[in-house]
DSSP file (Angstrom, degrees, kcal/mol; ACC not computed):
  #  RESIDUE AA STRUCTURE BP1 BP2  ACC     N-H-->O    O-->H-N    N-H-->O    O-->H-N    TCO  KAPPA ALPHA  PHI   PSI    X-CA   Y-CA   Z-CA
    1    1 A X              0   0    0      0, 0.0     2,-0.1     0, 0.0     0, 0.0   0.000 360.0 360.0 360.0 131.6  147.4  129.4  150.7
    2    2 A X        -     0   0    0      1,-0.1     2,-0.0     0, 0.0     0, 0.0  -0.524 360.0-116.8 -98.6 170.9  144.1  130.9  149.7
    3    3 A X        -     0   0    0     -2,-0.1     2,-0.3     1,-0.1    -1,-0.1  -0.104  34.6-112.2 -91.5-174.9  142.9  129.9  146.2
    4    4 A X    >>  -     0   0    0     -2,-0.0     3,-2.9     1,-0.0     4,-2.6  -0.910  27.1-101.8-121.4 162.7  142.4  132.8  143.6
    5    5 A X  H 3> S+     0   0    0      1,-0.3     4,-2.0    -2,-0.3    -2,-0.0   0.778 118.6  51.1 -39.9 -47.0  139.4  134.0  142.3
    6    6 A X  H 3> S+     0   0    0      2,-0.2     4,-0.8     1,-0.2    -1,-0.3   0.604 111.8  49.1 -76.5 -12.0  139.6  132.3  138.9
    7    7 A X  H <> S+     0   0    0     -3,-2.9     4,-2.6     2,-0.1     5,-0.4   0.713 106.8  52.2 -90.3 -32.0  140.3  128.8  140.5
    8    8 A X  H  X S+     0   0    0     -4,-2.6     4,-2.3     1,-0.2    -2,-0.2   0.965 111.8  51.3 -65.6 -35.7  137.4  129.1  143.0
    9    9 A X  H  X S+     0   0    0     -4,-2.0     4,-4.3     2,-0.2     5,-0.2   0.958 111.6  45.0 -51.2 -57.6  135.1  129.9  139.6
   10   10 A X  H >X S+     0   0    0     -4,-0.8     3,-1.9     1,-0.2     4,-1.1   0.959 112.9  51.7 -44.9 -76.6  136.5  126.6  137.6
   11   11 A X  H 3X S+     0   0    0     -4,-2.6     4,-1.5     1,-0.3     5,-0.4   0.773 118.0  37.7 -62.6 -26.2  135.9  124.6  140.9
   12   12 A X  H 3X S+     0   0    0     -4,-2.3     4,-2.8    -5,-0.4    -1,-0.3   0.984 114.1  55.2 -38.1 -60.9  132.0  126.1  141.0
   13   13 A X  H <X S+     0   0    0     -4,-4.3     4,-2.6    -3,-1.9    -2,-0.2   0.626 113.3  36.5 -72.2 -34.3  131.8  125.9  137.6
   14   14 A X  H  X S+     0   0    0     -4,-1.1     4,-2.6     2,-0.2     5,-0.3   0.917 115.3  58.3 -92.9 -53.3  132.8  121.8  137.6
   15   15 A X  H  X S+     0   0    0     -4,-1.5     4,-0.7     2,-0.2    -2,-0.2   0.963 108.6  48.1 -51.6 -59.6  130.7  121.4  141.0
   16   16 A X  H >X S+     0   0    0     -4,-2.8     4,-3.2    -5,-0.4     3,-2.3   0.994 107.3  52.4 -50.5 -62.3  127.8  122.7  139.0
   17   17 A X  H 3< S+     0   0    0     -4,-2.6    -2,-0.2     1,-0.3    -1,-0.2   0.928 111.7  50.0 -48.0 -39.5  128.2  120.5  135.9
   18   18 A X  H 3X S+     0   0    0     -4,-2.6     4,-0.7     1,-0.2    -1,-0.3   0.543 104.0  53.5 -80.8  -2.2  128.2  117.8  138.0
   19   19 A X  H <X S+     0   0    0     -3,-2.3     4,-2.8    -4,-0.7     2,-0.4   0.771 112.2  41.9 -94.6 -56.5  125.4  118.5  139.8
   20   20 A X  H  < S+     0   0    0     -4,-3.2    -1,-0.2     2,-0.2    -2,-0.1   0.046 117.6  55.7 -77.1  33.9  122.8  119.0  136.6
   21   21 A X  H  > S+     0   0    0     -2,-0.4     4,-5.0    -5,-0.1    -1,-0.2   0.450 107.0  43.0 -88.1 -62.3  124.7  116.0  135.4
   22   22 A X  H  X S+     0   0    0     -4,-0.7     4,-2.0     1,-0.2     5,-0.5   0.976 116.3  53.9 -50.2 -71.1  123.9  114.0  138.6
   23   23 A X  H >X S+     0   0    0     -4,-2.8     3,-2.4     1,-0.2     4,-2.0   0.857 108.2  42.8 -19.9 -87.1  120.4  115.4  138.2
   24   24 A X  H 34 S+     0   0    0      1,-0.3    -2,-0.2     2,-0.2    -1,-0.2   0.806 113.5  53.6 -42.1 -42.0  119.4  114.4  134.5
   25   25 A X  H 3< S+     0   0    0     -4,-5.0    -1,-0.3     1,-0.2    -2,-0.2   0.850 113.3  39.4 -69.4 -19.7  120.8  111.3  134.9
   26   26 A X  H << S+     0   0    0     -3,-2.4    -2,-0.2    -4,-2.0    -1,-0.2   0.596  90.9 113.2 -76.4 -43.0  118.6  110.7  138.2
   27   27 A X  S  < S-     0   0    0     -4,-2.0     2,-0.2    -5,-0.5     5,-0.1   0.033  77.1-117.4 -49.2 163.4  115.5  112.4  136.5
   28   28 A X        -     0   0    0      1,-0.1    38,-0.1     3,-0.0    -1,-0.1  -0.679  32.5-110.8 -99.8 170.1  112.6  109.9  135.9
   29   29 A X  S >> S+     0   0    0     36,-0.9     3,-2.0    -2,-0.2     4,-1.3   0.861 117.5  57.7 -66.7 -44.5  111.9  109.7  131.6
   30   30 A X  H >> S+     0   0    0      1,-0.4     4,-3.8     2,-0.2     3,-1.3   0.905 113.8  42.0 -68.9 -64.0  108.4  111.5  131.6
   31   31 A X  H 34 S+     0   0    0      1,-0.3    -1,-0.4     2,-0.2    -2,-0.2   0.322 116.0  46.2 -62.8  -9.8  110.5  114.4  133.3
   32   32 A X  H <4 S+     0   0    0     -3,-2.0     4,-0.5     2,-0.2    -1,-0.3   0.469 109.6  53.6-147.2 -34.7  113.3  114.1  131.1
   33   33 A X  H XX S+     0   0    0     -4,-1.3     4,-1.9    -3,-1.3     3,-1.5   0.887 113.5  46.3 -77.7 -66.4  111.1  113.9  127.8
   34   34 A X  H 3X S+     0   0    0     -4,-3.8     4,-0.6     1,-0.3    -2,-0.2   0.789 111.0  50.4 -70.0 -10.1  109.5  117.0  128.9
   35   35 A X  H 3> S+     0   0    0     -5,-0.2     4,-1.8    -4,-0.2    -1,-0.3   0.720 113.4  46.9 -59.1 -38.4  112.9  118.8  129.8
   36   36 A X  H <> S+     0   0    0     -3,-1.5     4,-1.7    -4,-0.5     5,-0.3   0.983 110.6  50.3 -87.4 -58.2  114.3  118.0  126.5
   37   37 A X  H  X S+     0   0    0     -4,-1.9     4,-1.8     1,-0.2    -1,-0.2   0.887 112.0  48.9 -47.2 -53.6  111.1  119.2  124.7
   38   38 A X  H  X S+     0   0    0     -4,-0.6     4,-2.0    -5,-0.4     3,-0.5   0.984 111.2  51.7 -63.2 -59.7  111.2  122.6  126.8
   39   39 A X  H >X S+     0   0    0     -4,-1.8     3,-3.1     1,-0.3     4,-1.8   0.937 111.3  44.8 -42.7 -78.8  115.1  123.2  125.9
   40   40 A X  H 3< S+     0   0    0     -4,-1.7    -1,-0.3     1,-0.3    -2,-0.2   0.533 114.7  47.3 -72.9  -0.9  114.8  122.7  122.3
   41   41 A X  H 3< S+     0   0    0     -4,-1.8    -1,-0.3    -3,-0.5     3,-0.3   0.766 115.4  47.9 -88.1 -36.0  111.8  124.9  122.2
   42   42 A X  H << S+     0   0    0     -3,-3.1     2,-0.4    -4,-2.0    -2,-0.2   0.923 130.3  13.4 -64.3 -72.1  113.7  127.4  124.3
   43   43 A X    ><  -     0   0    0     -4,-1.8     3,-3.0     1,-0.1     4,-0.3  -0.804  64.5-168.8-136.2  88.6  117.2  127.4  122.1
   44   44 A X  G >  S+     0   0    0     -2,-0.4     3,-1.6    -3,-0.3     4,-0.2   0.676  80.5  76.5 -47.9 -14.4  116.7  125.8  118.8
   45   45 A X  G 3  S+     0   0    0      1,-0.3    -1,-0.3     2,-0.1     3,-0.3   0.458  78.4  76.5 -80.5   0.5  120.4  125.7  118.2
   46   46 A X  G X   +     0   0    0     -3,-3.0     3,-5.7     1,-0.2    -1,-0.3   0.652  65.6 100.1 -91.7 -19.7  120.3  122.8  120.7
   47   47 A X  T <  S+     0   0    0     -3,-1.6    -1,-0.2    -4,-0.3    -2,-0.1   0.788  74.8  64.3 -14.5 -32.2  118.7  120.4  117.5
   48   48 A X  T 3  S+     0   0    0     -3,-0.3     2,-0.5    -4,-0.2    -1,-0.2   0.855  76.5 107.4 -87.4 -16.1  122.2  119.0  117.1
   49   49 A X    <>  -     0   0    0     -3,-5.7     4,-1.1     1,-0.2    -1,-0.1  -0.203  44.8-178.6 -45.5  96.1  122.0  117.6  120.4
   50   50 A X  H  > S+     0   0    0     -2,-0.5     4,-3.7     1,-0.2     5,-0.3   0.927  82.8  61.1 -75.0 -13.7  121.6  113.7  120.2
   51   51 A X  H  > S+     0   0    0      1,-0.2     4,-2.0     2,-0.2    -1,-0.2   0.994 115.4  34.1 -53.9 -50.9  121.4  113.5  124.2
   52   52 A X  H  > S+     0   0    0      2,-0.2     4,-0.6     1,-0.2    -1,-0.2   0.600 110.5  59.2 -79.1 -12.7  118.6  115.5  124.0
   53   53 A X  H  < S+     0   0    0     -4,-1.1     3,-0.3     2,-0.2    -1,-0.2   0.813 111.4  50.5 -31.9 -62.7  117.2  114.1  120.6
   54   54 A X  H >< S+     0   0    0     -4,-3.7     3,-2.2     1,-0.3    -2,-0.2   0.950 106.5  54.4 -60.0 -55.0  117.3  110.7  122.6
   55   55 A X  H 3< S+     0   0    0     -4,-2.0    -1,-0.3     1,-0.4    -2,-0.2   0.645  98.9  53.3 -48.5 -51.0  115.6  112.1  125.2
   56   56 A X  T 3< S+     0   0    0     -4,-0.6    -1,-0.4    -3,-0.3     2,-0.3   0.384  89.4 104.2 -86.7   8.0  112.2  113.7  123.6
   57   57 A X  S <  S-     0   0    0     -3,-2.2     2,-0.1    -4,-0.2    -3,-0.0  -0.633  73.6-122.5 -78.0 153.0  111.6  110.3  122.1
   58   58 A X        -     0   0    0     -2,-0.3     2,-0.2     1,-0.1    -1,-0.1  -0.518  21.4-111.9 -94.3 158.1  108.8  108.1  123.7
   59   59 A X        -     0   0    0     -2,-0.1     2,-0.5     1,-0.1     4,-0.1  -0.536  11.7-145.1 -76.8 142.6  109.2  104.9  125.0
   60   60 A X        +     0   0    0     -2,-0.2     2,-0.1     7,-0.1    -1,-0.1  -0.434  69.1  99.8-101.6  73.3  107.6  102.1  123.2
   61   61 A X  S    S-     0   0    0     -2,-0.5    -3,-0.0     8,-0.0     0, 0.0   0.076  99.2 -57.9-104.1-148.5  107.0  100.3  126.4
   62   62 A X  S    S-     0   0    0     -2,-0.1    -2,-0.1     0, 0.0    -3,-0.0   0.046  77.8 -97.6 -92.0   6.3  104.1   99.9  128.4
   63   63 A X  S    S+     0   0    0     -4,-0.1    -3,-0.0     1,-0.0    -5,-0.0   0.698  92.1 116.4  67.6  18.5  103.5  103.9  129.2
   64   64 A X  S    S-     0   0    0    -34,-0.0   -34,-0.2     0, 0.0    -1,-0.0   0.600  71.4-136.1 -97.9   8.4  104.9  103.8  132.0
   65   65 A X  S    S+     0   0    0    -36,-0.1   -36,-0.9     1,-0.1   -35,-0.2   0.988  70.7 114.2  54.0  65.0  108.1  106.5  131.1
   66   66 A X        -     0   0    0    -37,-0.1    -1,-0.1   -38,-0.1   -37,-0.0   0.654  66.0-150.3-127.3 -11.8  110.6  104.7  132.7
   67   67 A X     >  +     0   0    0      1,-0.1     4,-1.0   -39,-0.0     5,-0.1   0.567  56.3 124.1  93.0  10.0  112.1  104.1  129.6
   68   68 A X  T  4 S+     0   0    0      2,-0.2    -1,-0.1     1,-0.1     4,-0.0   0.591  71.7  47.9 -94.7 -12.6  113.6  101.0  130.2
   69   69 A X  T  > S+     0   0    0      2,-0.2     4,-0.7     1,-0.1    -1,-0.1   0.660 109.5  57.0-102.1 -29.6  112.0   98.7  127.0
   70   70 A X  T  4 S+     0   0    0      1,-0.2    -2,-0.2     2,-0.1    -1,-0.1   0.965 110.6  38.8 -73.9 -46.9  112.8  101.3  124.6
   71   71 A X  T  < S+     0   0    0     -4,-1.0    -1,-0.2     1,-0.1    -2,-0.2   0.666 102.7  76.2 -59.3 -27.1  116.5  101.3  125.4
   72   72 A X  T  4 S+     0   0    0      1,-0.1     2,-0.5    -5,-0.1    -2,-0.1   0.973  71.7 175.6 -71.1 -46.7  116.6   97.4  125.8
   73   73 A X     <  -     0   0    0     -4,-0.7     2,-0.9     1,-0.1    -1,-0.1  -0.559  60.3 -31.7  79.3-132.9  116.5   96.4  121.8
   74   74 A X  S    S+     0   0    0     -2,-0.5     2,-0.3     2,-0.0    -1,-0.1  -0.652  81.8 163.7-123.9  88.9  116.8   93.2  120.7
   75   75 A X        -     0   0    0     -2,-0.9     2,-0.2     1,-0.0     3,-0.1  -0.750  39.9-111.8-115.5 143.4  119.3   91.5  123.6
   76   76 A X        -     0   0    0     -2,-0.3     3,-0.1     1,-0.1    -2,-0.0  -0.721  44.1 -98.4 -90.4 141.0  119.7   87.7  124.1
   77   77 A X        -     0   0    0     -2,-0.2     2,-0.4     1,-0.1    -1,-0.1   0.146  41.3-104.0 -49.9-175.8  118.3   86.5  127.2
   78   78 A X        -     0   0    0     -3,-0.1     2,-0.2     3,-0.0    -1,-0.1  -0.974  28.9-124.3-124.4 126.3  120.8   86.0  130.2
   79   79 A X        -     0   0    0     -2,-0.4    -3,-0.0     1,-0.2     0, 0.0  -0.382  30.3-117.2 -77.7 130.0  121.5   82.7  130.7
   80   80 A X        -     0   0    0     -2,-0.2     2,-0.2     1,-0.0    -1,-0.2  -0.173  34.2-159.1 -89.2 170.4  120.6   81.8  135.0
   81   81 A X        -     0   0    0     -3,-0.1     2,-0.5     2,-0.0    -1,-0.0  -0.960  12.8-116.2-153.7 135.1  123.7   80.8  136.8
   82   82 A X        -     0   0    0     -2,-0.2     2,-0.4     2,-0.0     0, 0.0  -0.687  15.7-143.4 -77.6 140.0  124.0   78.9  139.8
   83   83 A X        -     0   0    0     -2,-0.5     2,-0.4     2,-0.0    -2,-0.0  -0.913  16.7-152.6-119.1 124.5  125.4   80.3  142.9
   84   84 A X        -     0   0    0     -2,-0.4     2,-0.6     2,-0.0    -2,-0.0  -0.873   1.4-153.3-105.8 121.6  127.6   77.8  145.1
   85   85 A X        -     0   0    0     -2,-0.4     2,-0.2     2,-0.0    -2,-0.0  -0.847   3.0-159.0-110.2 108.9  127.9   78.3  148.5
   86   86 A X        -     0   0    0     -2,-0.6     2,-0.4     1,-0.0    -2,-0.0  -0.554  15.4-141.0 -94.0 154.9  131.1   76.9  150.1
   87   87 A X        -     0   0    0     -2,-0.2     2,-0.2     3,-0.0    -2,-0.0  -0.983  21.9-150.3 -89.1  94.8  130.6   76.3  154.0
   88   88 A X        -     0   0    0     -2,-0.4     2,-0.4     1,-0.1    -2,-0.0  -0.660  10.6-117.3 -66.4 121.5  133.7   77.2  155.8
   89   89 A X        -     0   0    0     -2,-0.2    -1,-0.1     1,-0.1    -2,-0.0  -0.541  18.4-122.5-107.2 177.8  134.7   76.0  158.4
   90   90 A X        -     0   0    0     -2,-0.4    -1,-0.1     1,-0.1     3,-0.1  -0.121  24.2-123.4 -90.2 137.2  135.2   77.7  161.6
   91   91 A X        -     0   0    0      3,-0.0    -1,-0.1     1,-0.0     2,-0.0  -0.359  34.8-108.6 -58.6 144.4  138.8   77.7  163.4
   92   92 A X        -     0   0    0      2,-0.0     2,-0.3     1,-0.0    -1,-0.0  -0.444  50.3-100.4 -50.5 165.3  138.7   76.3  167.1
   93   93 A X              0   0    0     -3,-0.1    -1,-0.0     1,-0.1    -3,-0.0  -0.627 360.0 360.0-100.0 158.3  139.1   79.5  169.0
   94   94 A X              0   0    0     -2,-0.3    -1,-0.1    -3,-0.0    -2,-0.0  -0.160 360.0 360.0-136.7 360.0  143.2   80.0  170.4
């Protein structure tokens, strides 16, 4: 049974979103700041966007756009944990 024309579109259409999804998310910040920057300059009507809001802000990090210090906040360290390693031992062979 062959698809019809309007289902093969949806499934494009979803293949696509998920591909410039996959993208953005992938993108490094530098790239991502200046994408955002480009859009709203492009189609102001995108202002309402907060994805893209977040996006054109700089990191207050180190300058390196990865964006990772800017995102962090004010988080309580994570506590080390020890890793226990049980030995098993091995069956006699049958």
């Amino acid at each position: 049974m062959m698809p019809t024309a309007l289902e093969a579109v949806v499934v494009y259409a979803v293949v696509a979103l998920c591909a410039v999804y996959c993208v953005w998310l992938f993108m490094p910040a530098a790239m991502k700041r200046w994408m955002a920057h480009a859009l709203l300059r492009r189609f102001p009507r995108l202002e309402a966007s907060t994805t893209l809001q977040a996006a054109t802000r700089d990191p207050a990090g180190c300058g390196s756009a990865c964006g990772n210090c800017a995102s962090a906040g004010a988080r309580t360290p994570v506590q080390e944990r020890k890793v226990h390693w049980v030995k098993r031992r091995r069956l006699p062979p049958d």
